[in-house]
C-alpha positions in Angstrom: 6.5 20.9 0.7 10.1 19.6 2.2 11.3 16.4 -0.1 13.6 14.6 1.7 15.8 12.1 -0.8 17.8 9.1 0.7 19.9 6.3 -1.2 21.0 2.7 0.1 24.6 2.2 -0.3 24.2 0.3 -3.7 22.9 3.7 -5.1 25.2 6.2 -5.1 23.5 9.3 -3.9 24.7 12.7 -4.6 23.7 16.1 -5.4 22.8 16.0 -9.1 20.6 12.7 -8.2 18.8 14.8 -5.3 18.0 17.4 -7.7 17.1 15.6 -10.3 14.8 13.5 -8.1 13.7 16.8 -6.3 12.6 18.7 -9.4 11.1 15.4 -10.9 8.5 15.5 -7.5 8.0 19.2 -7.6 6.7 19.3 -11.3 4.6 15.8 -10.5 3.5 17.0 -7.8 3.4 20.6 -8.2 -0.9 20.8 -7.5 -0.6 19.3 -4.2 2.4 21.2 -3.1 0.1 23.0 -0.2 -1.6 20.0 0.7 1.8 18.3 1.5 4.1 18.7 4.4 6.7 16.4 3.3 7.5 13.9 1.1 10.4 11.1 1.8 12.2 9.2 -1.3 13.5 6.2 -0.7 16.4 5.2 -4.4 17.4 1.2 -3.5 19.0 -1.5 -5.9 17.3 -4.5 -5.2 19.8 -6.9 -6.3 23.0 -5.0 -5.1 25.8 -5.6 -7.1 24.5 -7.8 -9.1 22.8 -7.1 -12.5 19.2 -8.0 -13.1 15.8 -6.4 -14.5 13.4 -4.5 -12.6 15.9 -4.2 -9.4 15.7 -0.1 -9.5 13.1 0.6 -6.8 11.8 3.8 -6.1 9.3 4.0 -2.7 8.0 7.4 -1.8 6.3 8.8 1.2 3.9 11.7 1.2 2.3 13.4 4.4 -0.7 15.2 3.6 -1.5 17.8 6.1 -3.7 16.9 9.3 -3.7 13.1 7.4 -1.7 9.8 7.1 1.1 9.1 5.0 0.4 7.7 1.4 2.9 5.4 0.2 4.0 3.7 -3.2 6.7 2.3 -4.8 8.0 1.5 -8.2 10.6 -1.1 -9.5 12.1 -0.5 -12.8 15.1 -1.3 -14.7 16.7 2.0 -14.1 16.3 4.9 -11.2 14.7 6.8 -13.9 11.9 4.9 -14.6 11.7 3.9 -11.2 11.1 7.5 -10.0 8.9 8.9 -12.6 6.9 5.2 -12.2 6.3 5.9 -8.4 5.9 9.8 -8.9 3.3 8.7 -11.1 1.7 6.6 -8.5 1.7 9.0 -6.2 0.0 11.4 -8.3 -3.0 9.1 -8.9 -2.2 8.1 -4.8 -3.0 11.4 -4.2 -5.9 12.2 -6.5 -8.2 9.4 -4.7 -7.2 9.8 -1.5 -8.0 14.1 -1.8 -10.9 13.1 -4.0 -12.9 10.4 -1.3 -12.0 13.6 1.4 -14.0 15.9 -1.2 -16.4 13.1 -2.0 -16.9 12.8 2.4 -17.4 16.6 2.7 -20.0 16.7 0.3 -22.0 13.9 1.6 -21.4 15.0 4.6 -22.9 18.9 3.4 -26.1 16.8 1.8 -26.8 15.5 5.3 -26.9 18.2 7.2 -30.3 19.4 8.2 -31.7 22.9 7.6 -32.9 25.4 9.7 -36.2 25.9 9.0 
């Protein structure tokens, strides 16, 4: 799984952020890691330079293989909360979307007729 981490210029991206973010995603994620091709991080401060609550967003983008991306996104008062809030997300993102594909198979298994 690639994880691709970008900042807006009100977020000063550099390489202890990118790691940080990057081993955050890995441990959240860490069950889905072969299902995944990529996921994308979008850091943005809402509110620029100006100070106000809740302007940390977070919005991720993950690709399962073979599917369409899944995205969320978090707002919090720091980058902190905001990306363990939308890693969160994702993980329960995740967990329904591979869960109705199970739930289809299944069914889909059920249906089938025999050979008699």
């Amino acid at each position: 799984m690639q994880i691709q981490v970008n900042s807006s210029n009100q977020i000063q991206g550099n390489a202890r952020l990118n790691d940080w973010v990057r081993s955050t995603l890995e441990s959240g994620l860490e069950r889905f890691e072969d299902d995944l091709t990529r996921v994308e991080v979008h850091l943005s401060d809402d509110n620029g330079a100006k100070p106000g609550p809740h302007d940390k967003r977070c919005q991720m983008e993950a690709r399962p293989k073979g599917h369409p991306p899944i995205s969320v996104s978090h707002t919090a008062g720091s980058l902190d909360h905001a990306v363990d809030g939308a890693t969160t997300k994702l993980n329960h993102a995740l967990d329904h979307f591979y869960g109705k594909l199970r739930s289809k198979r299944g069914t889909l298994e059920l249906a089938e007729p025999e050979d008699e």
